[in-house]
N, CA, C and O atoms as a printed pandas DataFrame, in Angstrom:
     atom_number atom_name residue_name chain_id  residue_number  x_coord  y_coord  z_coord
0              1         N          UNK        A               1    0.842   -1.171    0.000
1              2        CA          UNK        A               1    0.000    0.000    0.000
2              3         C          UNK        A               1    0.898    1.247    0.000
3              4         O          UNK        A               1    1.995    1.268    0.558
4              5         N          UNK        A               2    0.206    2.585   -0.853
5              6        CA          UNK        A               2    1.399    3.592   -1.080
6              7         C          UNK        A               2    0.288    4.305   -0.224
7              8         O          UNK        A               2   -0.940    4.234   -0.281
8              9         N          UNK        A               3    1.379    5.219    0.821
9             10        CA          UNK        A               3    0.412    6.470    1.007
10            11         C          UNK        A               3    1.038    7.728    0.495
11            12         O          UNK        A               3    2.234    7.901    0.259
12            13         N          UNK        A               4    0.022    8.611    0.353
13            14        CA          UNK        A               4    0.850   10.395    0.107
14            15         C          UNK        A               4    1.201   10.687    1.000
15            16         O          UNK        A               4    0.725   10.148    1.999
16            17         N          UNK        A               5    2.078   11.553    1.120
17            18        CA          UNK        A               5    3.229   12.104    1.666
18            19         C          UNK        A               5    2.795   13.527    1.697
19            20         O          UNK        A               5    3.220   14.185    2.647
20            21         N          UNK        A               6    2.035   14.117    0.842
21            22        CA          UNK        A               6    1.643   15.509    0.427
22            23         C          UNK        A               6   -0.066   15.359    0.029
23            24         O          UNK        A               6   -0.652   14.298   -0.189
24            25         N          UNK        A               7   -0.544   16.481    0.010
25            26        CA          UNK        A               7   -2.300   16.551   -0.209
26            27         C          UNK        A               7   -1.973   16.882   -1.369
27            28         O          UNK        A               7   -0.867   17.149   -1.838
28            29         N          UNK        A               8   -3.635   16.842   -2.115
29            30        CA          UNK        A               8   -4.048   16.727   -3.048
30            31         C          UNK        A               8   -3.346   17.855   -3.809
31            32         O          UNK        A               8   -2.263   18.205   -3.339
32            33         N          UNK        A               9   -3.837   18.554   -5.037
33            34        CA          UNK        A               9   -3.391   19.485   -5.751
34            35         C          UNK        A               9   -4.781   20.583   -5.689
35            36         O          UNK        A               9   -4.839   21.758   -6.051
36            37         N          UNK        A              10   -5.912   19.648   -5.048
37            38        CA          UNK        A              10   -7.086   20.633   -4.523
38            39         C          UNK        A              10   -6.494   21.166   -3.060
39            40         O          UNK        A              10   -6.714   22.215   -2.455
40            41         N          UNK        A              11   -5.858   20.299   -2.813
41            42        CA          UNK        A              11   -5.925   21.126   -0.994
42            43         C          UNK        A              11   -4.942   22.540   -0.923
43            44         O          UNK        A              11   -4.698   23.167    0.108
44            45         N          UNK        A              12   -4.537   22.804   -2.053
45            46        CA          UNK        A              12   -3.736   23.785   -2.038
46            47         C          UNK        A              12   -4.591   25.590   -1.887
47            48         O          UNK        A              12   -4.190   26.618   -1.341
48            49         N          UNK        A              13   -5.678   25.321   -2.538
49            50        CA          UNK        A              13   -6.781   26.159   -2.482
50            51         C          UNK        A              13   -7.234   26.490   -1.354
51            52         O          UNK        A              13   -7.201   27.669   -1.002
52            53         N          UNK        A              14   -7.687   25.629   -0.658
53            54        CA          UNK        A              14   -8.808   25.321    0.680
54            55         C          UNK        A              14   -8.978   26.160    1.078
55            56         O          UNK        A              14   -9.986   26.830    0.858
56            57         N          UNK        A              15   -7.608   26.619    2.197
57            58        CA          UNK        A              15   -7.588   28.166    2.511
58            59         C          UNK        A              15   -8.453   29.102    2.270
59            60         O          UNK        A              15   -9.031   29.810    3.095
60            61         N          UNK        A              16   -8.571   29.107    0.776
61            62        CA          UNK        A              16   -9.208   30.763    0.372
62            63         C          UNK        A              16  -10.470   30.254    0.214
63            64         O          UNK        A              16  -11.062   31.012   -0.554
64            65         N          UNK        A              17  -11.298   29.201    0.611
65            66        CA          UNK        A              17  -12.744   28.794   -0.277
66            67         C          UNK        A              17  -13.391   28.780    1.305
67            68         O          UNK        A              17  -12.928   28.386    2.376
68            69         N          UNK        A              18  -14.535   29.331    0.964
69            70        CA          UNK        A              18  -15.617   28.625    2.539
70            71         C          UNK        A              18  -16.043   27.585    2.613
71            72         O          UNK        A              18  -15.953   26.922    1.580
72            73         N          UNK        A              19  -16.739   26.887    3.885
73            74        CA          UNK        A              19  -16.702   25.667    4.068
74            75         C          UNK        A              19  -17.957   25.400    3.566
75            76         O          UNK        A              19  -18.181   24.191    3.606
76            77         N          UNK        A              20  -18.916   26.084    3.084
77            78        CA          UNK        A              20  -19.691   25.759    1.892
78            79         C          UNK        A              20  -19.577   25.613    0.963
79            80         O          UNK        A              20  -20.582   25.137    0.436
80            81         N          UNK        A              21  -18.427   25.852    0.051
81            82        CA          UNK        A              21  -17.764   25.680   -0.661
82            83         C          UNK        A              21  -17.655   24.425   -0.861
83            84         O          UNK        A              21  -18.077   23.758   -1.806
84            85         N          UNK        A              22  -16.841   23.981    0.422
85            86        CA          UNK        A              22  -16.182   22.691    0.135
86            87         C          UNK        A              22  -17.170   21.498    0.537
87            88         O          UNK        A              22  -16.907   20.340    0.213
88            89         N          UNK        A              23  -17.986   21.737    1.047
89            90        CA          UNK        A              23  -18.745   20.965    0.937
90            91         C          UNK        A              23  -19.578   20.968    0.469
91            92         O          UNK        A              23  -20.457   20.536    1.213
92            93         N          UNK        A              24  -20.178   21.403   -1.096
93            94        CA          UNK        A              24  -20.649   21.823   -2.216
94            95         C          UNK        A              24  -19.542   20.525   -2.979
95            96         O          UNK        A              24  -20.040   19.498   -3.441
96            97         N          UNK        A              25  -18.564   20.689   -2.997
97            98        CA          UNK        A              25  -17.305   19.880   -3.904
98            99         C          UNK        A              25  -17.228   18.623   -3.442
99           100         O          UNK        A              25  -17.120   17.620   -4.148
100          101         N          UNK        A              26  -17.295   18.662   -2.014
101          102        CA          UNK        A              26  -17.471   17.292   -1.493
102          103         C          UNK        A              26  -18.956   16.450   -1.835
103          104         O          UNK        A              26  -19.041   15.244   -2.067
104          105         N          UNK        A              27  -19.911   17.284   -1.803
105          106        CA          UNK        A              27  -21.170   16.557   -2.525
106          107         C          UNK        A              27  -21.550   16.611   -3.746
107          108         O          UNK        A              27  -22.702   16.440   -4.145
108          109         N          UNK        A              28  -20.503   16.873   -4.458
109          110        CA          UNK        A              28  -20.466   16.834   -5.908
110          111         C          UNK        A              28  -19.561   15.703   -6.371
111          112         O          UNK        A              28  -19.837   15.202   -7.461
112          113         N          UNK        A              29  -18.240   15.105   -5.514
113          114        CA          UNK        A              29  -17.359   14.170   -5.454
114          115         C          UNK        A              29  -17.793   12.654   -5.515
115          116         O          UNK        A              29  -17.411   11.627   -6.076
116          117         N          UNK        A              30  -19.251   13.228   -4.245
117          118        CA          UNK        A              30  -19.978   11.918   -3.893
118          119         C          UNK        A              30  -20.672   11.154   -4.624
119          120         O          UNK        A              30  -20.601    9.926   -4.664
120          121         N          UNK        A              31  -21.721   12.197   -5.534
121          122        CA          UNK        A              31  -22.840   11.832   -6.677
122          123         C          UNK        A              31  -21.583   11.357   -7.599
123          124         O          UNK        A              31  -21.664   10.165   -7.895
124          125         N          UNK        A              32  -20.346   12.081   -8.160
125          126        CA          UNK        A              32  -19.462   11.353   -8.730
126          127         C          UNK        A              32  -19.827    9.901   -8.871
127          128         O          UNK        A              32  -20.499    9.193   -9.621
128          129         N          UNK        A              33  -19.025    9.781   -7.730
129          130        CA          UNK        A              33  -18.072    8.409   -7.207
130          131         C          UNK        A              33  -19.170    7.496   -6.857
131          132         O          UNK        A              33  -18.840    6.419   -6.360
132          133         N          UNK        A              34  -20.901    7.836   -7.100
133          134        CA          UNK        A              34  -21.878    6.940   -6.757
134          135         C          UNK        A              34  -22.176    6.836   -8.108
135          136         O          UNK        A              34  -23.356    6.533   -8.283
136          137         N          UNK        A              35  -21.477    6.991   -9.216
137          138        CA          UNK        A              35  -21.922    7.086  -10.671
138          139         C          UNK        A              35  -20.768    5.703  -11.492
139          140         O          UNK        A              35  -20.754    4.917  -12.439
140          141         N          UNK        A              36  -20.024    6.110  -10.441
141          142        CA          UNK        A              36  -19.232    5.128  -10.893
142          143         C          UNK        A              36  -17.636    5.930  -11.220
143          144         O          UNK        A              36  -16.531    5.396  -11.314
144          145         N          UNK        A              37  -17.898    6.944  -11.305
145          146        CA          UNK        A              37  -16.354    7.892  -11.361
146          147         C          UNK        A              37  -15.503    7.757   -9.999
147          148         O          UNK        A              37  -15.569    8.470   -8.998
148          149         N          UNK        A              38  -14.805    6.801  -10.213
149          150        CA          UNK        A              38  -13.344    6.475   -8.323
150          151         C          UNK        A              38  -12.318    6.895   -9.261
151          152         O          UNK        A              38  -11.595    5.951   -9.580
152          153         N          UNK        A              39  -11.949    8.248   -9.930
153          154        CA          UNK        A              39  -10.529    8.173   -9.769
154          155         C          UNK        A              39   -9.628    8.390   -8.707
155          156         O          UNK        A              39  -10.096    9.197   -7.903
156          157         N          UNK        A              40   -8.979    8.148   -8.530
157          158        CA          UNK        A              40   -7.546    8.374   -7.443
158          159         C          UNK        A              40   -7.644    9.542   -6.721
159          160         O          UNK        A              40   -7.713    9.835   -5.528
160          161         N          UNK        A              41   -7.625   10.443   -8.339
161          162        CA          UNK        A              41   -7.893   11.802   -7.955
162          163         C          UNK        A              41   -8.804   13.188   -6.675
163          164         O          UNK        A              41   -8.611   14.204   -6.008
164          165         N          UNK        A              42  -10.130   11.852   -7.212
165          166        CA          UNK        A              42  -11.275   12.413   -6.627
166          167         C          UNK        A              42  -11.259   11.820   -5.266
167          168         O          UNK        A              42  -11.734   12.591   -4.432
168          169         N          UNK        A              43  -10.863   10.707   -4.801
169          170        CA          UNK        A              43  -10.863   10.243   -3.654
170          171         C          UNK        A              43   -9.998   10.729   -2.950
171          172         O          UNK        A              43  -10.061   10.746   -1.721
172          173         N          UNK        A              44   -9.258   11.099   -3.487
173          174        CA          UNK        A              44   -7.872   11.978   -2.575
174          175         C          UNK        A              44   -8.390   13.430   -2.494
175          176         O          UNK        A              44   -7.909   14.001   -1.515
176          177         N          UNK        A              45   -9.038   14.030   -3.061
177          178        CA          UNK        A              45   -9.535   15.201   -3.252
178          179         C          UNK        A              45  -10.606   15.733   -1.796
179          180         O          UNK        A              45  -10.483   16.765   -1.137
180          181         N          UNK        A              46  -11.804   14.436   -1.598
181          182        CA          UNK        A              46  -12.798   14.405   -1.020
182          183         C          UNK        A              46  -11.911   13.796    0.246
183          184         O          UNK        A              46  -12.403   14.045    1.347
184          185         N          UNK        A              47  -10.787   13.104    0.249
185          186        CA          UNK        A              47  -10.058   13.003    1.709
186          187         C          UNK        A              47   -9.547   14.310    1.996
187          188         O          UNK        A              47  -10.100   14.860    2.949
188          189         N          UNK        A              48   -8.793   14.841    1.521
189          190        CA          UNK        A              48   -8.252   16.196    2.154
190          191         C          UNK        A              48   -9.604   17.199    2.020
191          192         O          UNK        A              48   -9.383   18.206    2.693
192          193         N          UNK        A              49  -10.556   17.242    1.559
193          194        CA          UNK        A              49  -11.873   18.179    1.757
194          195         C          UNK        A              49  -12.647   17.775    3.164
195          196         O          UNK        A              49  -13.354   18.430    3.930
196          197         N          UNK        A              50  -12.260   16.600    3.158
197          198        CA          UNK        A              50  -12.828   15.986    4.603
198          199         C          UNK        A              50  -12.499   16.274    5.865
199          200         O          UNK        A              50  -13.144   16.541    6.878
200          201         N          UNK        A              51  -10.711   16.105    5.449
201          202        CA          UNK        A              51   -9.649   16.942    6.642
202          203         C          UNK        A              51   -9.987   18.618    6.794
203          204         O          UNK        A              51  -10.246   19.381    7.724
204          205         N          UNK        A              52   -9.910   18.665    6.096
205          206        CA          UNK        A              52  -10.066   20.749    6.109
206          207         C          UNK        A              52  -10.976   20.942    6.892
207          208         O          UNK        A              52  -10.920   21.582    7.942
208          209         N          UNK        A              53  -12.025   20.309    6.355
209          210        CA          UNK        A              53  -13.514   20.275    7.128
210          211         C          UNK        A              53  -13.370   20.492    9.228
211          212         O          UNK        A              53  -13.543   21.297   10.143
212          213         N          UNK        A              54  -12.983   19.234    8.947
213          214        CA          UNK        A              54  -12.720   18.370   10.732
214          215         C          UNK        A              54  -11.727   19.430   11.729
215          216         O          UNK        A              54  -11.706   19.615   12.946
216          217         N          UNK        A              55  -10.899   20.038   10.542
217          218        CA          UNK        A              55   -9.806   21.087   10.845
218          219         C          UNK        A              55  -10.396   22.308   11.652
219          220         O          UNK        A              55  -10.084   22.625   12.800
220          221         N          UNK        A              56  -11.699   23.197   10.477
221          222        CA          UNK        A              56  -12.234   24.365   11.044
222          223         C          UNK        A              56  -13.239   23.864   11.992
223          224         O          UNK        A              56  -13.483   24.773   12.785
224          225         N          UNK        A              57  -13.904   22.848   12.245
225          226        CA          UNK        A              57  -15.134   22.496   13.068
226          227         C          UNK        A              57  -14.251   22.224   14.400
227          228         O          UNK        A              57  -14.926   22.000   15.404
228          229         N          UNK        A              58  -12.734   22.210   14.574
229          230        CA          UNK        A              58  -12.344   22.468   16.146
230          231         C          UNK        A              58  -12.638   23.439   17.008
231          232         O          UNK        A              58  -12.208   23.393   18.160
């Protein structure tokens, strides 16, 4: 099993977006990935959108 070492190439953004935002992207990731779209990409995307999340709700 490989893990990243570094976040996504979305998490570089996060910062500047509200958390409606991102969870707008995150439920757009979901209907994705319930369609049948799992790239790598998107799952790594909706993990670090997940983290950010858990981050500001401290």
């Amino acid at each position: 099993m490989r893990f990243r070492t570094s976040p996504s190439p979305a998490a570089s953004d996060m910062k500047n977006r509200s958390s409606d935002d991102l969870r707008r992207e995150y439920d757009l990731i979901t209907r994705e990935r319930g369609g049948g779209h799992n790239s790598l990409s998107g799952i790594n995307a909706q993990n670090d959108i997940a983290r950010e999340l858990e981050r500001r709700d401290r």
